[in-house]
FIGU-927945 format. One line per field, with one value per atom (N, C-alpha, C): residue number from 1; x, y, z; residue in three letters. Coordinates in nm, 2 decimals, decimal comma, always signed. Example, Ala and Ser with C-alpha at 12.3 -4.5 7.8 and 13.67 -1.06 7.14 Angstrom:
2
nr [1/1/1/2/2/2]
x [+1,32/+1,23/+1,32/+1,28/+1,37/+1,29]
y [-0,57/-0,45/-0,33/-0,22/-0,11/+0,00]
z [+0,78/+0,78/+0,78/+0,71/+0,71/+0,79]
rest [ala/ala/ala/ser/ser/ser]
% end
This chain:
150
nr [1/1/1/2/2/2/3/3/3/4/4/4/5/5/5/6/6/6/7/7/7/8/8/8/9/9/9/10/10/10/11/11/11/12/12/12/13/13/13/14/14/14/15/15/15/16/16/16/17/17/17/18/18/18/19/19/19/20/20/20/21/21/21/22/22/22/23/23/23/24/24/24/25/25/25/26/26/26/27/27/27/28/28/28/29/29/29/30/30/30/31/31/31/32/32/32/33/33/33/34/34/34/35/35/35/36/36/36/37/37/37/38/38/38/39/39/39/40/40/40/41/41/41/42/42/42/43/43/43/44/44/44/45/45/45/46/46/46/47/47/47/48/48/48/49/49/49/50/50/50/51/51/51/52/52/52/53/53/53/54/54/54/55/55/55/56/56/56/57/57/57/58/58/58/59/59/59/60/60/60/61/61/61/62/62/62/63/63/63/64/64/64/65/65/65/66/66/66/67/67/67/68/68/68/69/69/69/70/70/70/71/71/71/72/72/72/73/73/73/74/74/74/75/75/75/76/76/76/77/77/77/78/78/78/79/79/79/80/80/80/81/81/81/82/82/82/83/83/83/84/84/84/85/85/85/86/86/86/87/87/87/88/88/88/89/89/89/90/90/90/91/91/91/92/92/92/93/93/93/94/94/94/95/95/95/96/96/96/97/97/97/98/98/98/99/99/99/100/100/100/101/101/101/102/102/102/103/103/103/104/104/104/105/105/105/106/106/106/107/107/107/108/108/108/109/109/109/110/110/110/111/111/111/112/112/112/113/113/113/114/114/114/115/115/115/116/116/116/117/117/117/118/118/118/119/119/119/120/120/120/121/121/121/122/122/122/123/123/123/124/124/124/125/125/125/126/126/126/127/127/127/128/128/128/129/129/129/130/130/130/131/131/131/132/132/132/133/133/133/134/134/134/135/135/135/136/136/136/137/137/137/138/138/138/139/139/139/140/140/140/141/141/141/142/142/142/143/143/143/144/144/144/145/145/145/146/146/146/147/147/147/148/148/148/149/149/149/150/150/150]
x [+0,08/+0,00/+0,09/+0,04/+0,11/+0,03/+0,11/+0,03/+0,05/-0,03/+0,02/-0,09/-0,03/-0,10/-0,20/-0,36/-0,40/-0,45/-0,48/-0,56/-0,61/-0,77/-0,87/-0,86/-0,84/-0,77/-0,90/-0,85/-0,99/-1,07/-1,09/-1,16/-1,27/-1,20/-1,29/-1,38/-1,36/-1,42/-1,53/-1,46/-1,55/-1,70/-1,65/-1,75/-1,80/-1,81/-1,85/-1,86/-1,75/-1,67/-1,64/-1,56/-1,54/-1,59/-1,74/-1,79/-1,77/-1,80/-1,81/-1,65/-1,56/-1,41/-1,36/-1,41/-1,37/-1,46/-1,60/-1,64/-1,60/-1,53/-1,49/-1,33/-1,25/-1,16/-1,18/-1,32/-1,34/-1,43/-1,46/-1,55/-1,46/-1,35/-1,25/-1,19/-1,22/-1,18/-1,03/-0,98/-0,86/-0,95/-0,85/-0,83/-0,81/-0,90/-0,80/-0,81/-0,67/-0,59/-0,56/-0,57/-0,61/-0,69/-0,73/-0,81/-0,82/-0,78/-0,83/-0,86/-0,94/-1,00/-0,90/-0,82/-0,77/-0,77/-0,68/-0,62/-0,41/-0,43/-0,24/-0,22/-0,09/-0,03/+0,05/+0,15/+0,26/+0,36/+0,36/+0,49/+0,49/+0,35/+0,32/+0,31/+0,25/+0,30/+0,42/+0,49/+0,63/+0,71/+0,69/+0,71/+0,69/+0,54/+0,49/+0,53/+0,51/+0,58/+0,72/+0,80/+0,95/+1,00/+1,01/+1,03/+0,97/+0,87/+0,80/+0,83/+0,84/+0,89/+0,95/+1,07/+1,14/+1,10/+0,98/+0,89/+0,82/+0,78/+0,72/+0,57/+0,51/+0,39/+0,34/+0,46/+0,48/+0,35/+0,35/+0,26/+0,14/+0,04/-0,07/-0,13/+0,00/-0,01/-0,05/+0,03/+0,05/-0,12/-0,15/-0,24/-0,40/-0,38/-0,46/-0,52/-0,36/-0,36/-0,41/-0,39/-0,43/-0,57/-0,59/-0,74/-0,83/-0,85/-0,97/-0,91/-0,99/-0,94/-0,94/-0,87/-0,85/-0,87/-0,88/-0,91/-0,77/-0,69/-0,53/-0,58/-0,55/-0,61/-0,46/-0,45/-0,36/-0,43/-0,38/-0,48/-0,40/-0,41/-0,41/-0,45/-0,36/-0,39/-0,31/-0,31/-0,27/-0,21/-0,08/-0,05/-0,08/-0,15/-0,24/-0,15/-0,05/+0,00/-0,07/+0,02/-0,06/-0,20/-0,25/-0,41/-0,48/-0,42/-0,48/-0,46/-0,33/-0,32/-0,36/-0,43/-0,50/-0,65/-0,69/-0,78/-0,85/-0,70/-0,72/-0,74/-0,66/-0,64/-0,52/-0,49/-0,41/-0,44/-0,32/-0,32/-0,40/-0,43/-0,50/-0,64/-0,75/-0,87/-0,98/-0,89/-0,94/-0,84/-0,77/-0,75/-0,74/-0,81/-0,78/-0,93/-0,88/-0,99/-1,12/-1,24/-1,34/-1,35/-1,46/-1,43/-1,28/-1,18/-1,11/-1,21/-1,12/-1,19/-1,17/-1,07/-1,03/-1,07/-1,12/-1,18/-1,37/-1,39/-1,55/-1,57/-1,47/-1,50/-1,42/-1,30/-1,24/-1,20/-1,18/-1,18/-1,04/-1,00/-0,84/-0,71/-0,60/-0,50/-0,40/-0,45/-0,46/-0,57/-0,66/-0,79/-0,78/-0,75/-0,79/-0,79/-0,82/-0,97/-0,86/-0,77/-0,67/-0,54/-0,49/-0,32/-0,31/-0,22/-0,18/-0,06/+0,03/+0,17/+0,19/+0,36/+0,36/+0,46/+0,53/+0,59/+0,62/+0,69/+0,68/+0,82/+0,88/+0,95/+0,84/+0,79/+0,73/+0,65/+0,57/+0,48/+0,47/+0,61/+0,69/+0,66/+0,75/+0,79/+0,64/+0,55/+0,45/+0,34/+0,37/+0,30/+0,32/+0,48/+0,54/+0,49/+0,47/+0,47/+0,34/+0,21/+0,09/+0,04/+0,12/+0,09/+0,16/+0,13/+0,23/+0,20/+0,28/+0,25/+0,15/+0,12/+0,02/-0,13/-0,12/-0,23/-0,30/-0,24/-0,27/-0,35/-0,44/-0,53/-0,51/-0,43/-0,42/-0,52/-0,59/-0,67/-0,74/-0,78/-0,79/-0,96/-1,00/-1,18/-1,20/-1,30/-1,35/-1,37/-1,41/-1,42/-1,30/-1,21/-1,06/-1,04/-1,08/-1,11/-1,14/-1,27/-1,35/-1,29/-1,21/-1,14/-1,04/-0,94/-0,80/-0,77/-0,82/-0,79/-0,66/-0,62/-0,48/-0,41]
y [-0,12/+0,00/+0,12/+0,21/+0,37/+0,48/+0,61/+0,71/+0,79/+0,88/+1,06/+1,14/+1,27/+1,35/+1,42/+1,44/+1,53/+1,63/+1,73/+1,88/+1,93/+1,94/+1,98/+2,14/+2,22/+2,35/+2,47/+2,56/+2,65/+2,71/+2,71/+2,67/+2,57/+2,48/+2,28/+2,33/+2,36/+2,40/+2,51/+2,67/+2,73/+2,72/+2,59/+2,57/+2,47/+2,39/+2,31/+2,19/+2,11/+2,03/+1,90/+1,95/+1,76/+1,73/+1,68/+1,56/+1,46/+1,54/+1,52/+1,45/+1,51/+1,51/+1,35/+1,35/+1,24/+1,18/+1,16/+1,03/+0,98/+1,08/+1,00/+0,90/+0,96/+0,87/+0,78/+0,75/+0,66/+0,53/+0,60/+0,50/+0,45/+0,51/+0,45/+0,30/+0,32/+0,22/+0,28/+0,35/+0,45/+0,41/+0,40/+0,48/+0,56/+0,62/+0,80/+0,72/+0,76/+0,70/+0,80/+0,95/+1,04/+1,16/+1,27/+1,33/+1,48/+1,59/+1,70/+1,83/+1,90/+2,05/+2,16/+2,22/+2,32/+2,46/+2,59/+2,67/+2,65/+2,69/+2,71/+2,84/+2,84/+2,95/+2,98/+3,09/+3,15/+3,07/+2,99/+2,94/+2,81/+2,75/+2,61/+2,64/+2,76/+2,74/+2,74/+2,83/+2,85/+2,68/+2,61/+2,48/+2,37/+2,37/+2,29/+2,34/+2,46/+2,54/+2,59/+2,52/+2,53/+2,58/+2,52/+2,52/+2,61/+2,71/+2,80/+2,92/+2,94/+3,09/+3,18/+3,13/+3,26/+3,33/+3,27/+3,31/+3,41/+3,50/+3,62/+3,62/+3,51/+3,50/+3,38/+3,39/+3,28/+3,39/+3,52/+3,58/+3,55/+3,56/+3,52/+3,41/+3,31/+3,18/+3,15/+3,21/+3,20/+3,30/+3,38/+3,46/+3,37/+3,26/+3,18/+3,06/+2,99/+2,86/+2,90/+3,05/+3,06/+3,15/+3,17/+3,26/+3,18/+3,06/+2,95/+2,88/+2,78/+2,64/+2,55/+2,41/+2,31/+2,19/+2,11/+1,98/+1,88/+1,84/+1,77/+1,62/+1,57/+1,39/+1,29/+1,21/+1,08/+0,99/+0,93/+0,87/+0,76/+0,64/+0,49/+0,44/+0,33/+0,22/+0,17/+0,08/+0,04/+0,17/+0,20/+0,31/+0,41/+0,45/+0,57/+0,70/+0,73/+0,86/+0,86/+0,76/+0,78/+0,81/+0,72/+0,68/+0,83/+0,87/+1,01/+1,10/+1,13/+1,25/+1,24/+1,10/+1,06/+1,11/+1,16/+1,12/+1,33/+1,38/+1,52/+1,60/+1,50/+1,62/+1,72/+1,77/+1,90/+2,03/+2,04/+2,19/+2,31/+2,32/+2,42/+2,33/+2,38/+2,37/+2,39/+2,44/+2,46/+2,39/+2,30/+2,18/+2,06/+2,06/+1,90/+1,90/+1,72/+1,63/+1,62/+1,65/+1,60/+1,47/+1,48/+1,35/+1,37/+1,46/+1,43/+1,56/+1,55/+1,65/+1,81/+1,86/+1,99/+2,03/+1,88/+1,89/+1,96/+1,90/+1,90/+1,99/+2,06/+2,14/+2,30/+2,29/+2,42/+2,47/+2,59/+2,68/+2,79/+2,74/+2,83/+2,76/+2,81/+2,74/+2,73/+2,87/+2,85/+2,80/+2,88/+2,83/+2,66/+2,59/+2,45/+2,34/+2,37/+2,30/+2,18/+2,11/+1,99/+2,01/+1,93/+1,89/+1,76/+1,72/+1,58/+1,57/+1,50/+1,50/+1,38/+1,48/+1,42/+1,31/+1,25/+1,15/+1,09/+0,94/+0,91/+0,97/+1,06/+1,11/+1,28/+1,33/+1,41/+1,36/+1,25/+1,23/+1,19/+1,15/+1,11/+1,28/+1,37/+1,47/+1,59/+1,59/+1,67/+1,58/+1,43/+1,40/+1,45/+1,44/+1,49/+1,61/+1,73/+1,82/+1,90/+1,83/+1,79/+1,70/+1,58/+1,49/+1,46/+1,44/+1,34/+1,23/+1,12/+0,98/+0,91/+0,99/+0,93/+0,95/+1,08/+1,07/+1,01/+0,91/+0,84/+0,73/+0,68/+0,62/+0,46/+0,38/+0,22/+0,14/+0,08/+0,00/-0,09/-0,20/-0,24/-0,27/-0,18/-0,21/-0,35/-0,34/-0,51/-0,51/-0,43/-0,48/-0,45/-0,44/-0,44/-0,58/-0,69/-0,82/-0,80/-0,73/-0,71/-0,60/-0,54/-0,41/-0,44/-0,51/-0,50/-0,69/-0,78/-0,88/-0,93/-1,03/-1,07/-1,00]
z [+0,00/+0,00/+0,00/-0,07/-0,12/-0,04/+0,01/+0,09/+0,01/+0,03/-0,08/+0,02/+0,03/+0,12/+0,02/+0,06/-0,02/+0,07/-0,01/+0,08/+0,00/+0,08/-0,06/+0,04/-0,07/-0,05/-0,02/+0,01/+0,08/-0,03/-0,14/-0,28/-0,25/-0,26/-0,19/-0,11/+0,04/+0,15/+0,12/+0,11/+0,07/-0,08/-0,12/-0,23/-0,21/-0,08/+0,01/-0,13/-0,20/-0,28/-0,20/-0,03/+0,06/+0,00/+0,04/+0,00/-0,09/-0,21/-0,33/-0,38/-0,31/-0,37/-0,28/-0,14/-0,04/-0,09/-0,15/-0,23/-0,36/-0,43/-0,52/-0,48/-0,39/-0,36/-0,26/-0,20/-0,15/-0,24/-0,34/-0,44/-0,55/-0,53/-0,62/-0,51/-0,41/-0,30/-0,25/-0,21/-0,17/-0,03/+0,07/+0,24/+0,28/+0,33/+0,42/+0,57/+0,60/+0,72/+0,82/+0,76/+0,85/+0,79/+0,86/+0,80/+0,91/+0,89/+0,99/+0,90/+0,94/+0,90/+0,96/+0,89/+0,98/+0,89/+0,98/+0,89/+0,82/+0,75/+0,68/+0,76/+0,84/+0,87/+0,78/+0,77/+0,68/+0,66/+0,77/+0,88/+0,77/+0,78/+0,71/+0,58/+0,52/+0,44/+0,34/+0,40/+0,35/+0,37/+0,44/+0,45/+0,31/+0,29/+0,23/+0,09/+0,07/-0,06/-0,08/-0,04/+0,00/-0,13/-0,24/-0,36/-0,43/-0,39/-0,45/-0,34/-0,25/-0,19/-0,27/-0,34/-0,40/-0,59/-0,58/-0,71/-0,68/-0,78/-0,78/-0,75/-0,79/-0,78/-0,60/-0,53/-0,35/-0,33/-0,24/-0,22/-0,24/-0,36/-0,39/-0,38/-0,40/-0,38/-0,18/-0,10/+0,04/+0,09/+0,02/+0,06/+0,01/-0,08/-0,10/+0,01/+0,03/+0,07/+0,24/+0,28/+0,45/+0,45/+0,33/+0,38/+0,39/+0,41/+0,48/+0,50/+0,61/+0,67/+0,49/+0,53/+0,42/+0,50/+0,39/+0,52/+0,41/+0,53/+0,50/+0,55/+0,42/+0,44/+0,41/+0,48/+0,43/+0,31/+0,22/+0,13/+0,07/+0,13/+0,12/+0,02/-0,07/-0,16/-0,25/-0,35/-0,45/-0,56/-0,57/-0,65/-0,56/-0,47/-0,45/-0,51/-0,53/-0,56/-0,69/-0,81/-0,94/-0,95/-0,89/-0,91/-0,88/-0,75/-0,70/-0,79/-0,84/-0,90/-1,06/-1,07/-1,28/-1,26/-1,09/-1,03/-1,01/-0,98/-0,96/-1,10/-1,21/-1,33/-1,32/-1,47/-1,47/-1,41/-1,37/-1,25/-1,28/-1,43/-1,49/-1,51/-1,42/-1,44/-1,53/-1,65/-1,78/-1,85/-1,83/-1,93/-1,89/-1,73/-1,72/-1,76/-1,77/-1,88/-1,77/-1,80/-1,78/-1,72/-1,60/-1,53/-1,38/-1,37/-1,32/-1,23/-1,08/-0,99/-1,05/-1,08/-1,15/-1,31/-1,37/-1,48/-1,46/-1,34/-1,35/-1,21/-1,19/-1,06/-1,04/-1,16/-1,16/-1,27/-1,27/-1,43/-1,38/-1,27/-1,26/-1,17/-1,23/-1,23/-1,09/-0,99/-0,89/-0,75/-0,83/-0,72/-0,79/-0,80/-0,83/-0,73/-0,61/-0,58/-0,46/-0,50/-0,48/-0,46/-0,35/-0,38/-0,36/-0,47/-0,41/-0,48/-0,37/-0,35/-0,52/-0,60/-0,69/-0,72/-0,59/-0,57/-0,47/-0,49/-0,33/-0,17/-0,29/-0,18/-0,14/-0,20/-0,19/-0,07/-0,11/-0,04/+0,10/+0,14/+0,29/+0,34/+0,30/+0,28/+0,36/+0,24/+0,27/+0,41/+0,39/+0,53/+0,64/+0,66/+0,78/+0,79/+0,73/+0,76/+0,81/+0,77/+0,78/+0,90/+0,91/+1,03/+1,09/+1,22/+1,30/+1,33/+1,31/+1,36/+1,44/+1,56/+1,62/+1,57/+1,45/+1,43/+1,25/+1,27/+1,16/+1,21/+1,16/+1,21/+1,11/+1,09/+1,02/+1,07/+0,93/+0,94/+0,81/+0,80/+0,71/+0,65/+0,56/+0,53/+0,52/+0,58/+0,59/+0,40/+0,33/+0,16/+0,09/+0,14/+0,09/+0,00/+0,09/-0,01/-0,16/-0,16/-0,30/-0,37/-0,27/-0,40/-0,44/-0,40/-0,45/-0,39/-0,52/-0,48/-0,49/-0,46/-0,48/-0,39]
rest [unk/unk/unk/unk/unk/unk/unk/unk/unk/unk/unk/unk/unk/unk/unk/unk/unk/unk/unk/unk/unk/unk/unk/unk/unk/unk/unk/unk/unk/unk/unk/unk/unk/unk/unk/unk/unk/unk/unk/unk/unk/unk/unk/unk/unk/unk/unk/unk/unk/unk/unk/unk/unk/unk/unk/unk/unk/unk/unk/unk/unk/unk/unk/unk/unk/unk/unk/unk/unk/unk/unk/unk/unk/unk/unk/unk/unk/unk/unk/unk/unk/unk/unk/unk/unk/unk/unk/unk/unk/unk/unk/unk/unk/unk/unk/unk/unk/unk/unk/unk/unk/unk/unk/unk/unk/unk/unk/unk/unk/unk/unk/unk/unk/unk/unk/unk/unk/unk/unk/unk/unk/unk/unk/unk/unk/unk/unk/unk/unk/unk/unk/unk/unk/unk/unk/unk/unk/unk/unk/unk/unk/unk/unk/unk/unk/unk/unk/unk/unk/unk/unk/unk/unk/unk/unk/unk/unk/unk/unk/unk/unk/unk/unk/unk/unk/unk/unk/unk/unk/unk/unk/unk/unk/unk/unk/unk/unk/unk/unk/unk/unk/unk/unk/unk/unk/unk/unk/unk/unk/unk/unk/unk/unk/unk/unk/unk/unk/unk/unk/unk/unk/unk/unk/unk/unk/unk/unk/unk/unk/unk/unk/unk/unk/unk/unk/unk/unk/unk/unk/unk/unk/unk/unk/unk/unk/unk/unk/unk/unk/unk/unk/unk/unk/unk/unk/unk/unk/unk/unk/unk/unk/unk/unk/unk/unk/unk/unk/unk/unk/unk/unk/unk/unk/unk/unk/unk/unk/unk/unk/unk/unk/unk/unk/unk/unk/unk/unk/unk/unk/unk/unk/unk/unk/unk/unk/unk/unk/unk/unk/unk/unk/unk/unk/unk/unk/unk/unk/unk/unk/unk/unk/unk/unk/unk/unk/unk/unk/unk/unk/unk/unk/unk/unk/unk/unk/unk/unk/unk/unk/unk/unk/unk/unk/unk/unk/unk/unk/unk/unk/unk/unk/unk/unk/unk/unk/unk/unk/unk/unk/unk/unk/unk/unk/unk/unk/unk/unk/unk/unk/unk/unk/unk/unk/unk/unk/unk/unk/unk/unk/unk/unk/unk/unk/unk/unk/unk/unk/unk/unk/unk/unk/unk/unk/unk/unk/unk/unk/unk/unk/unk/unk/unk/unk/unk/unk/unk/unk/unk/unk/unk/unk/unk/unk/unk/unk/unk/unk/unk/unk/unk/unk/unk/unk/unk/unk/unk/unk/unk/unk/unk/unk/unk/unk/unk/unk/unk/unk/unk/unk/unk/unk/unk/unk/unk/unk/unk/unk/unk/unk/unk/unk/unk/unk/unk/unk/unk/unk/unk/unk/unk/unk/unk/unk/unk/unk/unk/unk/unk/unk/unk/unk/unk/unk/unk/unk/unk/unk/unk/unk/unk]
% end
């Protein structure tokens, strides 16, 4: 089993999207292993966007990710990085494909709606920084049988 952190971003929230967004990665049969509602401070963000601070456009970007809570999920499965992010679509919400969450939910290239971590060192990476150990919640769905045999 594969983790990748996702965070449906204050976009998601304010367009009240959870639902909709956590059932489709639960109906794909994915695990969320943890899951909390919070706000982004400057602090976290500058963290999580390490690689993006010294861009012209960090500001707008940081003035986005803290002006509402987000809700930061752990997300469990077979592939789950790939799967998740075939799952989110292209970062511009006017070209991902229809059918993906940013295809059928967003029309801009910042406000778009999702994050999900784009490798498996990323995705160690952005956990930590998001969760701590104790609060990850392991367990196995009793229909895990029927979703991912073998």
């Amino acid at each position: 089993m594969e983790r990748t952190l996702v965070l449906l971003k204050p976009d998601c929230v304010q367009r009240r999207l959870m639902g909709r967004v956590i059932g489709r990665l639960e109906d794909k049969g994915l695990n969320i292993v943890a899951m909390k509602l919070m706000r982004v401070t400057p602090e976290l963000a500058k963290k999580h966007y390490a690689e993006h601070v010294k861009k012209d456009w960090y500001p707008e970007l940081e003035k986005f990710i803290t002006s509402a809570p987000l809700a930061a999920m752990i997300v469990e499965g077979p592939e789950a990085i790939r799967v998740v992010r075939e799952m989110v679509g292209a970062t511009n919400g006017l070209k991902a494909a229809p059918g993906t969450v940013r295809g059928d939910f967003s029309t801009s290239q910042q406000m778009n709606l999702i994050h999900a971590s784009d490798g498996p060192e990323s995705a160690v990476r952005e956990i930590g920084i998001f969760f701590t150990p104790s609060e990850i919640c392991e367990y196995t769905p009793t229909l895990r049988q029927w979703q991912h045999p073998g």
